[in-house]
MDTraj code that builds the backbone (N, CA, C; nanometers):
import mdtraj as md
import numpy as np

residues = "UNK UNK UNK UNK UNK UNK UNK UNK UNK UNK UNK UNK UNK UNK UNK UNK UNK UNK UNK UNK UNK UNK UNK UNK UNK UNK UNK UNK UNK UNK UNK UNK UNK UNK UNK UNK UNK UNK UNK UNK UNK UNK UNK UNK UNK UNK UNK UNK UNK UNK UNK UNK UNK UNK UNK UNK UNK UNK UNK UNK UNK UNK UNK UNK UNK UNK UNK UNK UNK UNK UNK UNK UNK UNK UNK UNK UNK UNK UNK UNK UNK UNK UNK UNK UNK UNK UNK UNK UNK UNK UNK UNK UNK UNK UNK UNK UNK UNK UNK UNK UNK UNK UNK UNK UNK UNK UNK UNK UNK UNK UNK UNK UNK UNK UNK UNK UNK UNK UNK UNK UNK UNK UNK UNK UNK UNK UNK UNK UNK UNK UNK UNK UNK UNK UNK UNK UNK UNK UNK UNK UNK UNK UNK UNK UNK UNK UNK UNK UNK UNK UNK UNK UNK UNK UNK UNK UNK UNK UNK UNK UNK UNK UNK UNK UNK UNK UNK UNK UNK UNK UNK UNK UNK UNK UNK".split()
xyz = np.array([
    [0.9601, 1.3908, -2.5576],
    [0.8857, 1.3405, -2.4446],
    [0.8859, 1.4478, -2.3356],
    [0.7647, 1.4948, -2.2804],
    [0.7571, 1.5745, -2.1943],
    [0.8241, 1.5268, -2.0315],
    [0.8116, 1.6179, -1.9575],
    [0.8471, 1.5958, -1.8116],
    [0.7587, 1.4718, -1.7539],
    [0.6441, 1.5207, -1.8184],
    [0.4697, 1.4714, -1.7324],
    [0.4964, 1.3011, -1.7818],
    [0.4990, 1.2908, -1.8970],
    [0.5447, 1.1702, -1.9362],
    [0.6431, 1.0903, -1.9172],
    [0.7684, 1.1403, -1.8777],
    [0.8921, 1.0756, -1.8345],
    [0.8785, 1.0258, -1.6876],
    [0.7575, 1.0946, -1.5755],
    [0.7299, 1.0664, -1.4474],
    [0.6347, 0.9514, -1.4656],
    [0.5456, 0.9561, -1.5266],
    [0.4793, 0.8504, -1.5868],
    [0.5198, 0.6910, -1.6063],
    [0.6181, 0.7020, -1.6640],
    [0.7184, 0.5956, -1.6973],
    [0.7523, 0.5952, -1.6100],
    [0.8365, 0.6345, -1.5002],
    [0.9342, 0.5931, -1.4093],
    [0.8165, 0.5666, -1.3277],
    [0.7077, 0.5610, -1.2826],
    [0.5846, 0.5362, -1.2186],
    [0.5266, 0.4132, -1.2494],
    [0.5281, 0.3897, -1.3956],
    [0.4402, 0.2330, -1.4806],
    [0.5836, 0.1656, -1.4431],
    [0.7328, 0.1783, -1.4289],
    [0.8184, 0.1093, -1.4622],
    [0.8397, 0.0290, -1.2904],
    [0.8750, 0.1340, -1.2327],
    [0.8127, 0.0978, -1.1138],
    [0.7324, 0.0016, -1.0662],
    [0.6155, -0.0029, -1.0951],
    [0.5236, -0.0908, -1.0962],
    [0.5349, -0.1988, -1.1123],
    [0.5074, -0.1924, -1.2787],
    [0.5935, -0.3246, -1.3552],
    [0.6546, -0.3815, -1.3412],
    [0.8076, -0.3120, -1.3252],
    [0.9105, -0.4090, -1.2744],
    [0.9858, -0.4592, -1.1647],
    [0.9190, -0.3767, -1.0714],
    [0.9524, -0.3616, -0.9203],
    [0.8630, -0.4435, -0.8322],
    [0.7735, -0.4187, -0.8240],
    [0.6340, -0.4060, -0.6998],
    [0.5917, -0.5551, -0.7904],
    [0.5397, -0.5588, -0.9448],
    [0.4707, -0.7052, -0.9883],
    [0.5420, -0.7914, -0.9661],
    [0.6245, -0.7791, -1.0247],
    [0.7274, -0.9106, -0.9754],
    [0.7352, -0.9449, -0.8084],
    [0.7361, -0.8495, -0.7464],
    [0.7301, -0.9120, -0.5668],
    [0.5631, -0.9483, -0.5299],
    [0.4443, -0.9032, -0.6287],
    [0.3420, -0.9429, -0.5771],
    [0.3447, -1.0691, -0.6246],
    [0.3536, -1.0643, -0.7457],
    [0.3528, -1.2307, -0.7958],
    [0.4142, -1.3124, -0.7238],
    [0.4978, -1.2847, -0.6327],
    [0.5958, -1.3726, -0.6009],
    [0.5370, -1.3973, -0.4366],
    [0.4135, -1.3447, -0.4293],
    [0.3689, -1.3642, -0.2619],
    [0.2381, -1.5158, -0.2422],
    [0.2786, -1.5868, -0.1184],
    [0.1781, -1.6336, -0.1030],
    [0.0536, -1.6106, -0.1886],
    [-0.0150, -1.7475, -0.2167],
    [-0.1624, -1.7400, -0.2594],
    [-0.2520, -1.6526, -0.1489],
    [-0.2425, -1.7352, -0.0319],
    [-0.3395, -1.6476, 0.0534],
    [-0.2781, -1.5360, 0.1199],
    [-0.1978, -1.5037, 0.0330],
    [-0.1439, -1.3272, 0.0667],
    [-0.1836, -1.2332, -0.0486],
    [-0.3045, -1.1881, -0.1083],
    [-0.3061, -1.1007, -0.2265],
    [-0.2075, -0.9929, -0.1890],
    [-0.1677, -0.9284, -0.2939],
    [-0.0947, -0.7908, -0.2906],
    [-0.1931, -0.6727, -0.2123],
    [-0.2937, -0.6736, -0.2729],
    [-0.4026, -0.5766, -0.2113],
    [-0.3808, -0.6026, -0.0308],
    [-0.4134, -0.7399, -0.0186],
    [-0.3666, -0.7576, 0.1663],
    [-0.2451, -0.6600, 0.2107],
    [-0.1512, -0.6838, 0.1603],
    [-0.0089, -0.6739, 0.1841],
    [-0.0247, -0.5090, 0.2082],
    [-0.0848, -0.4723, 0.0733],
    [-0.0484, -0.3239, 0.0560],
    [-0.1896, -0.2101, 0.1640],
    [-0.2726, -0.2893, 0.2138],
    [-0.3612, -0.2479, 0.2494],
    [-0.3308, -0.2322, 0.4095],
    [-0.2396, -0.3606, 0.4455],
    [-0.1756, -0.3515, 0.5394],
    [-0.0560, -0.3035, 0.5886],
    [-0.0239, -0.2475, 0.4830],
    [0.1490, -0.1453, 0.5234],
    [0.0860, -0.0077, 0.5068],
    [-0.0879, 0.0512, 0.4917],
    [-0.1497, 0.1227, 0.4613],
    [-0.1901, 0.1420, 0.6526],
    [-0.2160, 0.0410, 0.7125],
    [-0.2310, 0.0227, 0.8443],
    [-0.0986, 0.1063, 0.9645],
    [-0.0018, 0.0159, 0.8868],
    [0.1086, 0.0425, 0.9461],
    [0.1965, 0.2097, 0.8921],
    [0.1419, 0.2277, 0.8257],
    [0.1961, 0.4013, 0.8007],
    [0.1056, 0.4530, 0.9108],
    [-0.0200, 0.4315, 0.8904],
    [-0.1077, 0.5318, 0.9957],
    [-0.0974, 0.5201, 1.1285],
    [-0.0154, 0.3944, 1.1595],
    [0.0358, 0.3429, 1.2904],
    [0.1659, 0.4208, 1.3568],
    [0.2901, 0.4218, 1.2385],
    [0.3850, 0.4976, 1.2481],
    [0.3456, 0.6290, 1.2681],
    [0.2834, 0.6696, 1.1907],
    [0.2272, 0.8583, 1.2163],
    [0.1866, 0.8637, 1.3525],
    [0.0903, 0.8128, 1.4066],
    [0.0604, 0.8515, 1.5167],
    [0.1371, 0.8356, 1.6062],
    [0.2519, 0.7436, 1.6059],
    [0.3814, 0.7474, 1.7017],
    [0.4256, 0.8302, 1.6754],
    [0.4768, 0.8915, 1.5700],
    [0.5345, 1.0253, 1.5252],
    [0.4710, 1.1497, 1.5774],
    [0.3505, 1.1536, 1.6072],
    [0.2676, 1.2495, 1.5918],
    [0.2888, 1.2754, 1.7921],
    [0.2537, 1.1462, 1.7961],
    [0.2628, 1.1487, 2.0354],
    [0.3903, 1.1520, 2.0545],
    [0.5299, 1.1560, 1.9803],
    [0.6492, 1.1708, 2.0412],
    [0.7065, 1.2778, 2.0357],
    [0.6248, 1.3890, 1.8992],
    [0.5930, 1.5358, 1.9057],
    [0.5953, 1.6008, 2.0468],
    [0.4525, 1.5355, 2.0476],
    [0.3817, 1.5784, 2.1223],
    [0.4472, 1.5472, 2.2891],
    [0.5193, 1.4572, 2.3312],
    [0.5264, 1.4444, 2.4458],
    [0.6753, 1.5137, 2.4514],
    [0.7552, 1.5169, 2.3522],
    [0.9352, 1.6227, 2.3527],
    [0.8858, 1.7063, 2.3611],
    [0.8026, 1.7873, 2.2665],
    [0.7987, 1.9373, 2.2709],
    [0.6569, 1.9672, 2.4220],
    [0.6314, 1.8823, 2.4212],
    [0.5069, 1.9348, 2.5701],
    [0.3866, 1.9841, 2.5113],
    [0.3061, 2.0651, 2.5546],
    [0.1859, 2.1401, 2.5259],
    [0.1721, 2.2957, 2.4911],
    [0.3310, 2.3394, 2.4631],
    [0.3179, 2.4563, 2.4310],
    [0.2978, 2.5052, 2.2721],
    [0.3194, 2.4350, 2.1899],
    [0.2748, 2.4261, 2.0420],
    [0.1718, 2.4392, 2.0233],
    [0.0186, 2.4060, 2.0459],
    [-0.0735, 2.3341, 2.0519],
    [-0.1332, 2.3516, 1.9021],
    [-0.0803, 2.4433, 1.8905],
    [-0.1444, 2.4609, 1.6910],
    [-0.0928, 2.3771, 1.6237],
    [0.0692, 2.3648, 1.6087],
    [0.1080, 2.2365, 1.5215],
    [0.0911, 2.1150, 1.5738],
    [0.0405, 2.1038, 1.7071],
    [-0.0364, 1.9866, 1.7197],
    [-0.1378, 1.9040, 1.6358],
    [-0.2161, 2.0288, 1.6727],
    [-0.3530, 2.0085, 1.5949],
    [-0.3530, 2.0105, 1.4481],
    [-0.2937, 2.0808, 1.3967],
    [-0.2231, 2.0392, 1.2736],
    [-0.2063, 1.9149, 1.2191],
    [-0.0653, 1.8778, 1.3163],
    [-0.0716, 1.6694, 1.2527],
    [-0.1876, 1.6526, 1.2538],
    [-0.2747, 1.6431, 1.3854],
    [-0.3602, 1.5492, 1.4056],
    [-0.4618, 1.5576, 1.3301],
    [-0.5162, 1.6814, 1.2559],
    [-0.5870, 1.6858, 1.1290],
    [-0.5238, 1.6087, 1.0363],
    [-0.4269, 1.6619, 0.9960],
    [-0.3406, 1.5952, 0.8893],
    [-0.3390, 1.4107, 0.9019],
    [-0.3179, 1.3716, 1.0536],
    [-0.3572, 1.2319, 1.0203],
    [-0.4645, 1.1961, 0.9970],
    [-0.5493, 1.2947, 1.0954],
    [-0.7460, 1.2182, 1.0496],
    [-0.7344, 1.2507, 0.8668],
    [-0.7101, 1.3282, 0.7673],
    [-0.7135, 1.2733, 0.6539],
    [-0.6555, 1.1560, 0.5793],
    [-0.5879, 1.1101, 0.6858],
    [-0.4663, 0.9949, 0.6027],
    [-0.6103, 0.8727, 0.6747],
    [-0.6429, 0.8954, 0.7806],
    [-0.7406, 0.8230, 0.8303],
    [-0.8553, 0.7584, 0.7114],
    [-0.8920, 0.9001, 0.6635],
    [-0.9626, 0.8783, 0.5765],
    [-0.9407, 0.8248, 0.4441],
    [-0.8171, 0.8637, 0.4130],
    [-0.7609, 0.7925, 0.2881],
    [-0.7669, 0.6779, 0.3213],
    [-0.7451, 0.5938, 0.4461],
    [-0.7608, 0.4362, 0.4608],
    [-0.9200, 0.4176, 0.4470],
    [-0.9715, 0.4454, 0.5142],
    [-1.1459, 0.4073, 0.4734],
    [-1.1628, 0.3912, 0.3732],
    [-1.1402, 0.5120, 0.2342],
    [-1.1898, 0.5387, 0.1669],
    [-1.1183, 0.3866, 0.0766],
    [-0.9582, 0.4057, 0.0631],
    [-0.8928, 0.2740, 0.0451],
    [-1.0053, 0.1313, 0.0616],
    [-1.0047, 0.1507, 0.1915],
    [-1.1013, 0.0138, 0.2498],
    [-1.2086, -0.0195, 0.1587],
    [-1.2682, 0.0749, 0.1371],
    [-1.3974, 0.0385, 0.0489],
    [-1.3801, 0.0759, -0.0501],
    [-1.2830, 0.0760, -0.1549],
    [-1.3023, 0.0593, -0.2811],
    [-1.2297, -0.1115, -0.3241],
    [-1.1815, -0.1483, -0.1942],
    [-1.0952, -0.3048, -0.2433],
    [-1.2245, -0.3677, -0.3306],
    [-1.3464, -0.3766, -0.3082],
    [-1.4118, -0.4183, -0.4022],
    [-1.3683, -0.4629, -0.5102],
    [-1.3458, -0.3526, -0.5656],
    [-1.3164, -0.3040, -0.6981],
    [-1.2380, -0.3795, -0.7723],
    [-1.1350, -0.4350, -0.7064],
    [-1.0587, -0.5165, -0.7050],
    [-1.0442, -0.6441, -0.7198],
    [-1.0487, -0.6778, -0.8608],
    [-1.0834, -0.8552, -0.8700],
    [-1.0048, -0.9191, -0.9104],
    [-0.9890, -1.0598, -0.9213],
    [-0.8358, -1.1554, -0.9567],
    [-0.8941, -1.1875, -1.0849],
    [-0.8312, -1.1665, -1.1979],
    [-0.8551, -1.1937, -1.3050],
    [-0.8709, -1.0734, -1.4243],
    [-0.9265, -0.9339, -1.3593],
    [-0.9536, -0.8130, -1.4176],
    [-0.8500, -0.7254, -1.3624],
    [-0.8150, -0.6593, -1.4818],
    [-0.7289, -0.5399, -1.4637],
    [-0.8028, -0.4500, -1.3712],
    [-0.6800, -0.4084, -1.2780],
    [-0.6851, -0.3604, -1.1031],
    [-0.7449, -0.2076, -1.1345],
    [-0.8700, -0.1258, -1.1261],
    [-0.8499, -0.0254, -1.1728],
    [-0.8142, 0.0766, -1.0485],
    [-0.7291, 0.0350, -0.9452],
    [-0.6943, 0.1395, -0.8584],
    [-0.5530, 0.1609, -0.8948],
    [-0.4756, 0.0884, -1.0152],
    [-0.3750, 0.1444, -1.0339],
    [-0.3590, 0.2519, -1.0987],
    [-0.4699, 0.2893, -1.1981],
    [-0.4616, 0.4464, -1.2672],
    [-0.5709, 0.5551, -1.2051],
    [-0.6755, 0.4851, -1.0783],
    [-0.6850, 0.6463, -0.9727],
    [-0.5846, 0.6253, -0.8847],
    [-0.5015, 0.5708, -0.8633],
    [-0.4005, 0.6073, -0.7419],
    [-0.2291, 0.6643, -0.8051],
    [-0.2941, 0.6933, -0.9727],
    [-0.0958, 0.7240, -1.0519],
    [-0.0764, 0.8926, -0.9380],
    [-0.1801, 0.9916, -0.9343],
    [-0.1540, 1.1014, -0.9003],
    [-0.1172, 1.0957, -0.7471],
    [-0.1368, 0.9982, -0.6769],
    [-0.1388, 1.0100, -0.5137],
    [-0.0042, 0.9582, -0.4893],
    [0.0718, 0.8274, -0.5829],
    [0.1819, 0.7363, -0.6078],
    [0.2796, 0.8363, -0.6436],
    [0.2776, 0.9644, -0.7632],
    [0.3533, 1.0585, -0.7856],
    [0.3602, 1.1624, -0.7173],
    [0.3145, 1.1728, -0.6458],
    [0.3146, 1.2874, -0.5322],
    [0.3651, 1.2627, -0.4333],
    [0.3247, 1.1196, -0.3574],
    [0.3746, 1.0856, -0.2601],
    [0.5885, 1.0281, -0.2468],
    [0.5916, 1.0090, -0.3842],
    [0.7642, 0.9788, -0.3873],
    [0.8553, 1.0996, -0.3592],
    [0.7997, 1.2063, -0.4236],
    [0.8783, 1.2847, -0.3836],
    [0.8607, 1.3757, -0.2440],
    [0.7647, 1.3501, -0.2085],
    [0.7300, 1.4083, -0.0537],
    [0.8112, 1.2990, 0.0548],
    [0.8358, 1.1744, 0.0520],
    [0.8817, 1.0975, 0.1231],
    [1.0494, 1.1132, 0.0867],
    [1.0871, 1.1875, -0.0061],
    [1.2027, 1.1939, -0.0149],
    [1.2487, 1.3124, 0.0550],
    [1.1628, 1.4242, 0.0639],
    [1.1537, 1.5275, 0.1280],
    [1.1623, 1.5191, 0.2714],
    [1.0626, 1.4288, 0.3243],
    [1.0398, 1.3751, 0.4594],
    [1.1725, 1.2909, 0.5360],
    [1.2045, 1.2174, 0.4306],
    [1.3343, 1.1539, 0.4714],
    [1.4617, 1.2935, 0.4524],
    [1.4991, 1.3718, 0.4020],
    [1.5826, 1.4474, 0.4074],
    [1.5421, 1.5494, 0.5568],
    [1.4102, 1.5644, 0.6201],
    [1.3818, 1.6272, 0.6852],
    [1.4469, 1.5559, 0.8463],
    [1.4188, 1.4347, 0.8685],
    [1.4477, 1.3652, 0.9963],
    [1.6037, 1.2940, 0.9571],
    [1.6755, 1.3382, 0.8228],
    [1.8049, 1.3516, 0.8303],
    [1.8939, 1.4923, 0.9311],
    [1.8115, 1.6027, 0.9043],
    [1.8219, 1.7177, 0.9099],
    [1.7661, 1.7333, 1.0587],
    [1.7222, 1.7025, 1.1160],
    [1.6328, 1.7487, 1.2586],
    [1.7523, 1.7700, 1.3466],
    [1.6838, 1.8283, 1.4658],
    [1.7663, 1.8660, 1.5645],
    [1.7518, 1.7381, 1.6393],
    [1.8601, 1.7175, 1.7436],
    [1.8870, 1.6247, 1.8278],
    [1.7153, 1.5788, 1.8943],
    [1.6661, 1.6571, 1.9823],
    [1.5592, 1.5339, 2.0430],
    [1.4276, 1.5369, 1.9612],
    [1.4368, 1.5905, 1.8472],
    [1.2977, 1.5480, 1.7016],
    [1.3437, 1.4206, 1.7017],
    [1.4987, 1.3853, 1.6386],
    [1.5321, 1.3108, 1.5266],
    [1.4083, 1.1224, 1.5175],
    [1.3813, 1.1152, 1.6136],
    [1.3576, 0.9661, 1.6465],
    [1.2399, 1.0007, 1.6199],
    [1.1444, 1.1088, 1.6579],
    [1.0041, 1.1118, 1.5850],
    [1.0191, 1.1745, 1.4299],
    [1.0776, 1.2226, 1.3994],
    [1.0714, 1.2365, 1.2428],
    [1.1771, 1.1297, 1.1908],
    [1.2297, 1.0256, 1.2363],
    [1.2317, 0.8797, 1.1223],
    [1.1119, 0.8154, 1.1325],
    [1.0691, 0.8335, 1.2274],
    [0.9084, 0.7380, 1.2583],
    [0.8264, 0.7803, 1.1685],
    [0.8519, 0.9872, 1.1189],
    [0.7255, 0.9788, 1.0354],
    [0.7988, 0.9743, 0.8670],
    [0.9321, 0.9717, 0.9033],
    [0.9557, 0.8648, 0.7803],
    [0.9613, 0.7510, 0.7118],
    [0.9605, 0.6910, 0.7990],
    [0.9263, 0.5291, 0.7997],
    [0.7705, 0.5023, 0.7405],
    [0.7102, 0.6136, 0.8540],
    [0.5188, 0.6156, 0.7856],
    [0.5416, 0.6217, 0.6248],
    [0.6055, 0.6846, 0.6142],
    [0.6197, 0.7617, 0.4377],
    [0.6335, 0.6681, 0.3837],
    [0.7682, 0.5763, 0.3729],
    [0.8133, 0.4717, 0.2942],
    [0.6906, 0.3632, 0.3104],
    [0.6569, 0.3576, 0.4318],
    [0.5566, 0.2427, 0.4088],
    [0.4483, 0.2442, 0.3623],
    [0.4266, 0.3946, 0.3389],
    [0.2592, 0.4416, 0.2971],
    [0.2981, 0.4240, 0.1530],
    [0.4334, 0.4838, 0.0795],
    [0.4514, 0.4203, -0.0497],
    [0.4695, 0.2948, -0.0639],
    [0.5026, 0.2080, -0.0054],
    [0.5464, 0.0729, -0.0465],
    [0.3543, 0.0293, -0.0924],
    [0.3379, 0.0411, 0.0503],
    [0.1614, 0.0233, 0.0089],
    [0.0678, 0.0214, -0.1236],
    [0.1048, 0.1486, -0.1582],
    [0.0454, 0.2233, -0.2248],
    [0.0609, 0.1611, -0.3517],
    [0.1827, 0.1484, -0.3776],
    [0.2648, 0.0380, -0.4928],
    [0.1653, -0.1380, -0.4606],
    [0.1518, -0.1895, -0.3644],
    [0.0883, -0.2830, -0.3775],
    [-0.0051, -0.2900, -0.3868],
    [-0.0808, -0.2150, -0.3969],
    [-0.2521, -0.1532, -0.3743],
    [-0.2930, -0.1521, -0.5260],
    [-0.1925, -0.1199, -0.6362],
    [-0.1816, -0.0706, -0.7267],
    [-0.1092, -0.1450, -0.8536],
    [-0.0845, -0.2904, -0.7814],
    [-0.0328, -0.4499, -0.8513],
    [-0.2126, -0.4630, -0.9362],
    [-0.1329, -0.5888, -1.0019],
    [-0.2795, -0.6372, -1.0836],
    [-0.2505, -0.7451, -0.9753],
    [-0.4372, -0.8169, -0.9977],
    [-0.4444, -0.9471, -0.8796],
    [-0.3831, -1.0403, -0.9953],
    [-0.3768, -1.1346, -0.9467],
    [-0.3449, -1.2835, -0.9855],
    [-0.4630, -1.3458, -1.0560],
    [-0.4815, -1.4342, -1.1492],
    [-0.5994, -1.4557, -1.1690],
    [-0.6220, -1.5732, -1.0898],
    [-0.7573, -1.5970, -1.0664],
    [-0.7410, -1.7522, -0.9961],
    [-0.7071, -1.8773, -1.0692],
    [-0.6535, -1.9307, -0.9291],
    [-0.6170, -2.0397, -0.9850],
    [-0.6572, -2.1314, -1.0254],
    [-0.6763, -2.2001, -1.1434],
    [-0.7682, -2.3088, -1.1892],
    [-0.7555, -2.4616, -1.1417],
    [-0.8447, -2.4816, -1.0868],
    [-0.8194, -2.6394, -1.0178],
    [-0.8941, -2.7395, -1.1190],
    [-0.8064, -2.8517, -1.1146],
    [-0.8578, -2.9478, -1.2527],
    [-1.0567, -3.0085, -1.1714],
    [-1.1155, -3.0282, -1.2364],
    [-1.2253, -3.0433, -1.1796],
    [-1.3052, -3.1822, -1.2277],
    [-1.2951, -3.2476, -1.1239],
    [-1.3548, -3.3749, -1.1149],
    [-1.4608, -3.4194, -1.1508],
    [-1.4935, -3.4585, -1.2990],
    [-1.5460, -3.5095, -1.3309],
    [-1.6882, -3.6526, -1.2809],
    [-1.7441, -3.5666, -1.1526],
    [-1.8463, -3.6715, -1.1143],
    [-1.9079, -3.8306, -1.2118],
    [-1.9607, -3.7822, -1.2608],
    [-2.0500, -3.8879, -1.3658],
    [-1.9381, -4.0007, -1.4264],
    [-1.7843, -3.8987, -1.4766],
    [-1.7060, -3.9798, -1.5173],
    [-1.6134, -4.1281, -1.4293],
    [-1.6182, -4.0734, -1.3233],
    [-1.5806, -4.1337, -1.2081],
    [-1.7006, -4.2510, -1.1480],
    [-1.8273, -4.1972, -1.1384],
    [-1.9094, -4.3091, -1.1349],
    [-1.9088, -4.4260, -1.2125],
    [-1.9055, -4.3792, -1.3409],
    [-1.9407, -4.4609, -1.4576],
    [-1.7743, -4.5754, -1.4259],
    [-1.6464, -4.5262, -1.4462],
    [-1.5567, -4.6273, -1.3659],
    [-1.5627, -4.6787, -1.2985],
    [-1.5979, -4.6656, -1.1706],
    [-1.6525, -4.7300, -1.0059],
    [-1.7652, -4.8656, -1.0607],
    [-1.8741, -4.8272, -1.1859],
    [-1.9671, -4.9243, -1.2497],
    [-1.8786, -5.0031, -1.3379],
    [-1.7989, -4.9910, -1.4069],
    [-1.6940, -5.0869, -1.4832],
    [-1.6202, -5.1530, -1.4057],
    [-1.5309, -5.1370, -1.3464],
    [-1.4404, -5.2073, -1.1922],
    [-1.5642, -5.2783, -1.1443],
    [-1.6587, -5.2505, -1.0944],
    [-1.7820, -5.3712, -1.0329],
    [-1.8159, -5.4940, -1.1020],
    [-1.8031, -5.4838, -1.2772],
    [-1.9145, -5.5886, -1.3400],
    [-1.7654, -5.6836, -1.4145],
])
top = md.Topology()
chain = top.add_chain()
for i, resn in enumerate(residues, 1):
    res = top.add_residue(resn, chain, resSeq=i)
    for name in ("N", "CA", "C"):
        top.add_atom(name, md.element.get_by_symbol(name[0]), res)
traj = md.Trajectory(xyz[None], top)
C-alpha cells in the first residue's frame, strides 16, 4: 500500500467513522451541510479577527504582510461562495458528491492546521492570541469541511394518509 493510499484511508476513515456518525446524530432540521457550511462562516470569521489583531499589535509598518493575509482571506472568501453554490449539489437521499471534490482540500488542510497550531504554540508573547484565533479558524475550517463532506440523510418517510380510504370509513360509521 502506497503513502497516497494510506492518507486516503485515514481521510475515508475519518469520515466514516468520525464526522457520519456525529452527522447522523444531528437534528432533522440541522443537515450536516448546515452545520458544516456554517463552521465554514465561522473560520472566515476567526481569520479576520486574526488578521485585525495583526494588524492593530504590529501597527502599519508591515503593510506587505498585511496585504498578504488579506488576499489570502479574500480567497478563503471565495472558497465560501464557491462552497455556497455548489450546496445544490447536494441531495438527501443521493450520494454527497462534494465528498470526493473536497478529498484534496480535506488532505491538505489537516496537515496545515497542524502546522498552524504548532505555529501560535510557538509565537512570541504579543502574536500569541492572534495566531490561536487563526488557529481556531483552521480547526474549524476542518471540522467544516468534514461536514460538508457527510452523506445527507435520506428523507424521512411519513406514513401517508390514505384520503379515499378514510372517506369510505367516515361512509360506513354513518349507515
Amino acid at each position: 500500500m502506497t503513502l497516497g493510499e494510506r492518507i486516503t484511508r485515514v481521510d475515508s476513515w475519518l469520515l466514516d467513522e468520525i464526522c457520519q456518525p456525529l452527522a447522523d446524530r444531528l437534528p432533522e432540521r440541522m443537515p450536516a451541510l448546515e452545520v458544516g457550511m456554517s463552521c465554514q462562516l465561522g473560520s472566515l470569521l476567526f481569520s479576520a479577527v486574526s488578521i485585525i489583531a495583526v494588524f492593530v499589535i504590529g501597527g502599519m509598518e508591515d503593510i506587505s504582510n498585511m496585504m498578504f493575509n488579506v488576499l489570502v482571506w479574500g480567497l478563503c472568501i471565495t472558497f465560501f461562495i464557491g462552497l455556497n453554490r455548489m450546496r445544490v449539489l447536494v441531495q438527501p437521499g443521493r450520494p454527497n458528491p462534494l465528498r470526493y471534490m473536497l478529498v484534496g482540500v480535506r488532505l491538505v488542510s489537516i496537515p496545515f492546521t497542524a502546522y498552524v497550531l504548532y505555529q501560535a504554540y510557538d509565537a512570541p508573547a504579543p502574536f500569541q492570541l492572534p495566531m490561536w484565533f487563526n488557529a481556531l479558524s483552521n480547526i474549524v475550517f476542518v471540522v467544516g469541511l468534514y461536514f460538508i463532506s457527510c452523506q445527507p440523510r435520506p428523507p424521512q418517510r411519513r406514513a401517508r394518509e390514505d384520503i379515499w380510504a378514510r372517506q369510505s370509513l367516515r361512509e360506513v360509521g354513518n349507515s
